[in-house]
Structures are given as structure tokens and as C-alpha cells.
N, C-alpha and C positions, 0 to 999 in steps of 0.2 A: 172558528173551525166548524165546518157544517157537518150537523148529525143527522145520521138516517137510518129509521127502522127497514127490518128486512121482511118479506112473508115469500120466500121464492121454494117452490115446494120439490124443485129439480134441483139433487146432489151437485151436477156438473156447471148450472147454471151460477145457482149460490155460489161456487167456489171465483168464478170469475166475477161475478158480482163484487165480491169482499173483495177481491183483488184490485178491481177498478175503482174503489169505495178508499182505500188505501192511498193509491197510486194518485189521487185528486187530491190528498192530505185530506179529507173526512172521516168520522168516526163512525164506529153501531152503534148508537145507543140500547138500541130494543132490538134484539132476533128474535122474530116471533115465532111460533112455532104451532098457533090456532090463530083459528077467525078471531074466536072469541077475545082472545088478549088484542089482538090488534085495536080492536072493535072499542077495548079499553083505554089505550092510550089516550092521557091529556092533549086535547089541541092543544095547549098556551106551550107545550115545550116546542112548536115549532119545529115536528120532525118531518122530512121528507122518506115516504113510504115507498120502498120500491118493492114491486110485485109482480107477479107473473101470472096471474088470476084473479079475477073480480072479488072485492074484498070493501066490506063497508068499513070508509075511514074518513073522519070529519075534516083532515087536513091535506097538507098537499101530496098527490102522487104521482108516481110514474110507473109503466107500465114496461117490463125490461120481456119482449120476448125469446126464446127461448133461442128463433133461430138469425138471432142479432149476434154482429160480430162483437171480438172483443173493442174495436174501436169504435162501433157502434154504444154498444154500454157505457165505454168512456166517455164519450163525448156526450151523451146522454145525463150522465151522473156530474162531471164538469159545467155542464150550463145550469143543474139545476144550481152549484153552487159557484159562479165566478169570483174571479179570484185569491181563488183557497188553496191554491196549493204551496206547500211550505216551498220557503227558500232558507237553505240553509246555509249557513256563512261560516267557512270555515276562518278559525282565529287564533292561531297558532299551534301550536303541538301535532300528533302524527294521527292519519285516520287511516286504519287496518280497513276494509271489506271482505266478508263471508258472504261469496255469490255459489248456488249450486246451477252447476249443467241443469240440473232436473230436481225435480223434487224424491225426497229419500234416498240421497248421498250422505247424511250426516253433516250438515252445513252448519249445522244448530250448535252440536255436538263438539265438533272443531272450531269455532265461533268461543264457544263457554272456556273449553281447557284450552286454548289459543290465550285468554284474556286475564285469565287464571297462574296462566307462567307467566304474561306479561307483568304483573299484579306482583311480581317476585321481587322486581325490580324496582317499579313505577306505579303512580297512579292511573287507574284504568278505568274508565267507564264504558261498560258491555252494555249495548243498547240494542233490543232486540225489535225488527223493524220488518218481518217477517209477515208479511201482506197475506197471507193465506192460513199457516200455522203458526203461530206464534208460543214458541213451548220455552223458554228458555225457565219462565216460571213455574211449570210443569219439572223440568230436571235440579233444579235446586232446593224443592221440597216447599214452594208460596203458592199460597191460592190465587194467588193474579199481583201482578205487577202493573205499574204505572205511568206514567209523566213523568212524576215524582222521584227523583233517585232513593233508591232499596241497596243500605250497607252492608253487602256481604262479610266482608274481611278489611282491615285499616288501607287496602290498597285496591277496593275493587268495589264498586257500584255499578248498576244494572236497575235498568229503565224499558220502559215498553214503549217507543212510540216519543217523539217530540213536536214540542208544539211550532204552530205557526212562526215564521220568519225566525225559527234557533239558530242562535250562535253560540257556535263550539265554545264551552270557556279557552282560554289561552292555554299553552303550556300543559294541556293536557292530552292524554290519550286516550284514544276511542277505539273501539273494534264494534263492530255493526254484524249483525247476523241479519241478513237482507233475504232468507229463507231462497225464492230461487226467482227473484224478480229482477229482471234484465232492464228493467227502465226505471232504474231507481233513479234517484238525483244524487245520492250520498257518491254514486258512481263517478260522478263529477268531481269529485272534490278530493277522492281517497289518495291517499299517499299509492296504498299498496291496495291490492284486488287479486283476491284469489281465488281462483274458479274452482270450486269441487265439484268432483265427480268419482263416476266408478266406470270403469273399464268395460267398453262392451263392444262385436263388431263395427258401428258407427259410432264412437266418440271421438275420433277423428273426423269427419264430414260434420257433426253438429259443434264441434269447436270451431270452424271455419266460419260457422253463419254468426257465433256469436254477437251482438249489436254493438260492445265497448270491447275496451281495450286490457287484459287481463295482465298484473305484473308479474302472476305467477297460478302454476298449475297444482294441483295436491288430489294426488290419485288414491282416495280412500279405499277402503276395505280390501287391500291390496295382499294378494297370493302368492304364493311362490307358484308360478306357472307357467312355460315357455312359450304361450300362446298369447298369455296378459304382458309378459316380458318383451314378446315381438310388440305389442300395439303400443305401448309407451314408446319403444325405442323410435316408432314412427310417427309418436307427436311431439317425440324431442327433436326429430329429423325439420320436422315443419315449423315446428318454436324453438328457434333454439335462443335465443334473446331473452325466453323466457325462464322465471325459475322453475325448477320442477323439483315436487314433493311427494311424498309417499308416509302413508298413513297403515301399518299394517291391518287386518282383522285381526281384533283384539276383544270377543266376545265377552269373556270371562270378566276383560277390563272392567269394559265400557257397562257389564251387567252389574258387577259392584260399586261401580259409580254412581249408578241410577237406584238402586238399593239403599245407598246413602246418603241420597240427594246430593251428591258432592263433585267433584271431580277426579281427574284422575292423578293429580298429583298428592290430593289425601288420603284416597285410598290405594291407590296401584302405583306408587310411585317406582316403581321397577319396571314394571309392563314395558313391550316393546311399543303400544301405540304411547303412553306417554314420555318413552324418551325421544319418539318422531316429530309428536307436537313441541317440545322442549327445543329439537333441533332447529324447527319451522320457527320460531323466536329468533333465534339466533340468526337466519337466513335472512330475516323482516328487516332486518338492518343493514344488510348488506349495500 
């Protein structure tokens, strides 16, 4: 797996940076965050520095700028390391996907209490794969998560990240929070693929360009509102093959969940958004 520190001193850059650092199956080891630490790091761990300004560093770099496309950077970040990107081998049992339209639908969120009720049932392992934010560990109350599987409950493990060439164990279940990265490879594989989003004048037109093939829709933070109600009715009209779900806003839930580092079936197990996600279980089987 090739690692690379980062020194990129542009918000918007960085983010795509990590993104294409991911999507090549590479790791960060170092985010740096001054000269002077860079200036530090051991040449013998063999990291590749990518930068966006002149920066003394004894080892190898590359120079990412600012006004490079996103396939630019990929392709950039892909040669410095050939081939490294995971292949992963599905090998029996069932693979859920958490894909959001965009970023901050709650994909994280429905991803965890999605994995949580499956975990009622069955063995599950939540594996958070989220190329940009990776929070899953953030909402269960760990200071960082791993490779490594982390035992939440006798039926539910939660992993950050897999390594090179994985293969799924057999007979197991997996749910993937793939934060809002449209060119995953897990996309390949999944059983079921569920696109979140929230309702807004074009979520219809950016459902169309989508890149894969979704088995099912789930309209988060969803309102009683005759406006939000027309636009669903007109992406059920377009998908109708598809399944369609709805997640209510459930503030109050979703705040004591995260107060508890827990989910919503330990703490709010009444709430309208955890009998929707309970319902979406049920649907995954269909």
C-alpha cells in the first residue's frame, strides 16, 4: 500500500487530494501542517510528498497544482504508485453500499443505524470507506479506527479502510459507508446500493448523471411538504424499478444518538427515523 504525506495549503485542493489518495487505494501517513514538520520526516519510511508549494523534503515529491483537474491528480498520484489499487473479491455473503448524491446527506449516519439493525439479526461488518470524511469513528465514541476490525456488539464489527487485494470473508455481511465517492470499486460488487440524498430543485437532473447503477433511493431528512412530496413523486415517476426510501428529520433522534455515541436503536428506539431505518432492513431483502 503506498503512503503519502500531504503539505497542500488549499482547503478545496486538499480535499480532492485525499480523495484521489484513497481512490488509488494509498494511505496519509503524515498530514502535515508546517514546513518545519515536513522538513522532519524520515526519508527511510519512503514517503511520497505531495505539495502544492516549494517545501524542502529529502525524499520523493510531487507537485499537485491547484488548477489540475480531478483526473489530473489521479493520474498523477496512480503513477507515482503502480499497481496499488485494491481489488477486492467479493466471497460469499451480502454487500449493502452507503453512496450519498453529495456530501452532508447523512450517508455516515444511515450507513451506522442501517448496520446496527442489521446486527439484530446477523453478523455485520460496518466498514467505513469514506475517501474524504471518514467519521464513523467520530459517531461511536473511538478515537480512530482501523484495518483492524473494532467489536462493537457480539454482532457488529467496524473497520476503517481495507487492505490491498481483500477478500470478503464468506458468509458474511458487510455495509460500506463509501461517504459520497461515485467511483468506488465496492460499487462493483455490492448486492444493494443506496443512493442518499435530500431533496432539493435538481435532485432529479443530478440522479440522471449518476456514473452506476443505484438499487435503491432513500430521501433523507425528509418533511412533510407538498413541494418535497411533488419532487419525489417525480423521481419515483423516472425510477420506478427502483426501491424508494424515506428517512424522516429526526433531530432530537439523531442529537441523542451522538450524545451517546450510540445509535438509534439504543437510544431512540421509538423515533420515527429509527423505525424508517428498521423498515429499510427489511426492504434490503426484498
Amino acid at each position: 500500500m503506498a503512503e503519502f504525506a500531504t503539505f497542500i495549503t488549499d482547503p478545496d485542493l486538499e480535499i480532492r487530494v485525499i480523495r484521489a489518495i484513497h481512490q488509488s487505494g494509498g494511505v496519509i501517513a503524515i498530514r502535515g501542517v508546517s514546513a518545519q514538520q515536513i522538513a522532519q520526516i524520515d526519508p527511510n519510511l519512503r514517503l511520497t510528498l505531495l505539495r502544492n508549494k516549494a517545501i524542502a523534503y529529502s525524499g520523493n515529491r510531487l507537485l499537485i497544482k491547484r488548477e489540475s483537474s480531478d483526473e489530473e491528480i489521479s493520474e498523477l498520484i496512480s503513477s507515482s504508485a503502480p499497481n496499488n489499487k485494491p481489488q477486492f473479491r467479493k466471497n460469499g455473503g451480502k454487500v449493502f453500499a452507503f453512496v450519498g448524491l453529495s456530501g452532508g446527506v447523512g450517508t455516515t449516519s444511515l450507513a451506522l443505524n442501517f448496520a446496527f439493525e442489521l446486527s439484530q439479526q446477523s453478523a455485520i461488518t460496518l466498514i467505513d470507506l469514506d475517501p474524504v470524511s471518514p467519521d464513523i469513528a467520530r459517531l461511536i465514541g473511538l478515537h480512530r479506527i482501523d484495518e483492524r476490525p473494532e467489536i462493537l456488539t457480539k454482532n457488529l464489527t467496524v473497520m476503517q479502510g481495507l487492505d490491498q487485494q481483500s477478500s470478503l470473508r464468506p458468509s458474511e455481511n458487510y455495509v460500506f459507508d463509501l461517504g459520497h465517492d461515485h467511483n468506488s470499486q465496492i460499487l462493483e460488487i455490492a448486492d444493494e446500493i443506496f443512493l442518499v440524498m435530500r431533496l432539493a430543485f435538481n435532485t432529479l437532473d443530478r440522479l440522471k448523471k449518476v456514473p452506476f447503477n443505484p438499487t435503491g433511493l432513500i430521501v433523507n431528512f425528509m418533511q412533510r411538504s407538498k413541494y418535497l412530496a411533488h419532487l419525489q413523486d417525480e423521481i419515483k415517476k423516472e425510477f420506478p424499478r427502483l426501491k424508494h426510501c424515506q428517512v424522516p428529520i429526526d433531530f432530537k433522534a439523531f442529537e441523542e444518538a451522538s450524545e451517546n455515541r450510540s445509535a438509534l436503536h439504543e437510544v431512540a428506539r421509538n423515533s420515527l427515523a429509527r423505525k424508517s431505518i428498521a423498515t429499510l432492513t427489511q426492504c434490503a431483502y426484498m
